[in-house]
C-alpha positions as CSV (number, residue, x, y, z in Angstrom):
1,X,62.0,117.8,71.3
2,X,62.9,121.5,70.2
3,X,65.9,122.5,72.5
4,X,69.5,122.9,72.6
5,X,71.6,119.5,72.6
6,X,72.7,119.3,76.5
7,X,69.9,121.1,78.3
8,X,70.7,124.6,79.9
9,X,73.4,126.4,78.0
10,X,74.0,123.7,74.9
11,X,77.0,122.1,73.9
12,X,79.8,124.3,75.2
13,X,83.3,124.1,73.5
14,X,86.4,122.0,75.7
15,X,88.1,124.5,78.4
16,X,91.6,125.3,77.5
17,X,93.7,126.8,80.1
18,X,95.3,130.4,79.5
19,X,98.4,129.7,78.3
20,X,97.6,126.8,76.3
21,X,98.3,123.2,76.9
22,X,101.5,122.3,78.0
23,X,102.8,119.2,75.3
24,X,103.1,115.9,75.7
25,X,106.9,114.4,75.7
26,X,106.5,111.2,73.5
27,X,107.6,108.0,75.5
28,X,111.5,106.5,74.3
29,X,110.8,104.0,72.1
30,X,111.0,100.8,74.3
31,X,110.6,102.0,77.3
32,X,108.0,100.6,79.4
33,X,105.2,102.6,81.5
34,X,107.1,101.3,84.8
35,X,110.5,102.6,83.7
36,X,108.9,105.8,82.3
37,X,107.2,106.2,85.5
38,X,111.0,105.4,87.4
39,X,112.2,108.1,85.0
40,X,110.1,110.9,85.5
41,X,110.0,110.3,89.4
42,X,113.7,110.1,89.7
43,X,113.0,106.7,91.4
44,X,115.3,103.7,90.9
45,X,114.2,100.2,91.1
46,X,114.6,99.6,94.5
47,X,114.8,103.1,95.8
48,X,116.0,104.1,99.3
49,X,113.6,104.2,102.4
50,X,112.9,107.6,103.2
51,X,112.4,108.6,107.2
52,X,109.1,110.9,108.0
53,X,110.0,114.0,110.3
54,X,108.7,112.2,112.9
55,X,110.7,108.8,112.1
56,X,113.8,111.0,112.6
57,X,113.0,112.8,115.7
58,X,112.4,109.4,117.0
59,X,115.9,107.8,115.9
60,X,117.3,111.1,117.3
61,X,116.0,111.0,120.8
62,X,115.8,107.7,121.6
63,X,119.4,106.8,119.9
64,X,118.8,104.2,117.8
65,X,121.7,103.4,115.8
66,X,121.2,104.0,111.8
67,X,124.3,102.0,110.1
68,X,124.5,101.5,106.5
69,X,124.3,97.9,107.1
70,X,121.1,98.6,109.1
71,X,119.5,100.5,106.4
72,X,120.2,98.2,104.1
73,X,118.7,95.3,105.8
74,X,115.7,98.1,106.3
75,X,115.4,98.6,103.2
76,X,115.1,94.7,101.6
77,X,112.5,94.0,104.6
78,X,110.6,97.1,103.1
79,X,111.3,95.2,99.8
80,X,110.2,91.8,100.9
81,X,106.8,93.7,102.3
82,X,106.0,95.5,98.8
83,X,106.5,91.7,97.2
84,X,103.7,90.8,99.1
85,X,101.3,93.1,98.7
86,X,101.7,94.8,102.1
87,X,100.5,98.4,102.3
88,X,101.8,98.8,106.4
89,X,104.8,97.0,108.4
90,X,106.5,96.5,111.7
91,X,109.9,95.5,110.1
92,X,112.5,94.5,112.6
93,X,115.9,95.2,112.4
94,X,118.0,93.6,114.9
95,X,116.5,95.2,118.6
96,X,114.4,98.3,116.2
97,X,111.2,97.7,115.0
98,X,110.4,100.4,111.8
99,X,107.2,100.9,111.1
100,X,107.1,102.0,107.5
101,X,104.2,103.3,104.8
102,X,105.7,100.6,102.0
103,X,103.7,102.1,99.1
104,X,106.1,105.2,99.2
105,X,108.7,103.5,101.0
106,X,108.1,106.2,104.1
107,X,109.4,105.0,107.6
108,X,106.3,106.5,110.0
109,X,108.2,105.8,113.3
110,X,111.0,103.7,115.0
111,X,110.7,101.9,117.9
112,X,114.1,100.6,120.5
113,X,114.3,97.4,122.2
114,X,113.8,99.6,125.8
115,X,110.5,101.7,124.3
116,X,108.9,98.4,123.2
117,X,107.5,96.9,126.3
118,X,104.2,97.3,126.4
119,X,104.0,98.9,123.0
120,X,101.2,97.7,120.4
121,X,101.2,98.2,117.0
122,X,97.8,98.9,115.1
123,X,97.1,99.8,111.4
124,X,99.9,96.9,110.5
125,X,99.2,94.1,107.8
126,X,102.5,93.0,107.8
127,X,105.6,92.0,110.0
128,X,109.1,91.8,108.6
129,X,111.9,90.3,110.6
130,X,114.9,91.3,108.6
């Protein structure tokens, strides 16, 4: 075994990017990976749900009513869902149902008491009645 280490070309050196490396910021002391995640995210704890483009062209047209109260009781149903484990919901508030993406807290459409009839929900592994 008279070769180069590696096969076909050798051992080549690590890339480095033009430029250089950008460095590493050093984690506060104390801070935990969660919190330094929170941090660098500009998340929260509990952040806010956020509405996909289509979400809000559905609010709009179909005139759901979107009170802070509302939203609020959205938002600890999403809450409730991420708890569990859930990955997709129906979450009902009052005669809505929200149908929210609860790893990134996205609502992917809403639903009115008058547009439900008839309407089935697929892709869901969780209900929340909030």
């Amino acid at each position: 075994m008279s070769g180069p280490v590696g096969g076909v070309g050798g051992v080549q050196p690590p890339y480095r990017p033009p430029g250089g490396v950008p460095a590493r910021r050093p984690a506060q002391a104390g801070s935990s990976f969660a919190a330094e995640l929170d941090r660098s995210t500009g998340a929260a704890g509990t952040a806010g749900v956020q509405f996909s483009k289509h979400a809000l062209d559905r609010v709009q047209r179909r005139g759901i009513d979107t009170d802070p109260a509302g939203l609020k009781r959205l938002e600890k149903g999403v809450d409730a869902a991420a708890k569990k484990g859930a990955r997709s919901a129906v979450v009902l508030v009052d005669d809505t149902a929200y149908v929210v993406a609860v790893p990134n807290r996205t609502v992917v459409t809403a639903v009115d008491a008058a547009h439900m009839r008839d309407h089935v929900f697929t892709n869901i592994d969780s209900a929340v009645i909030a």
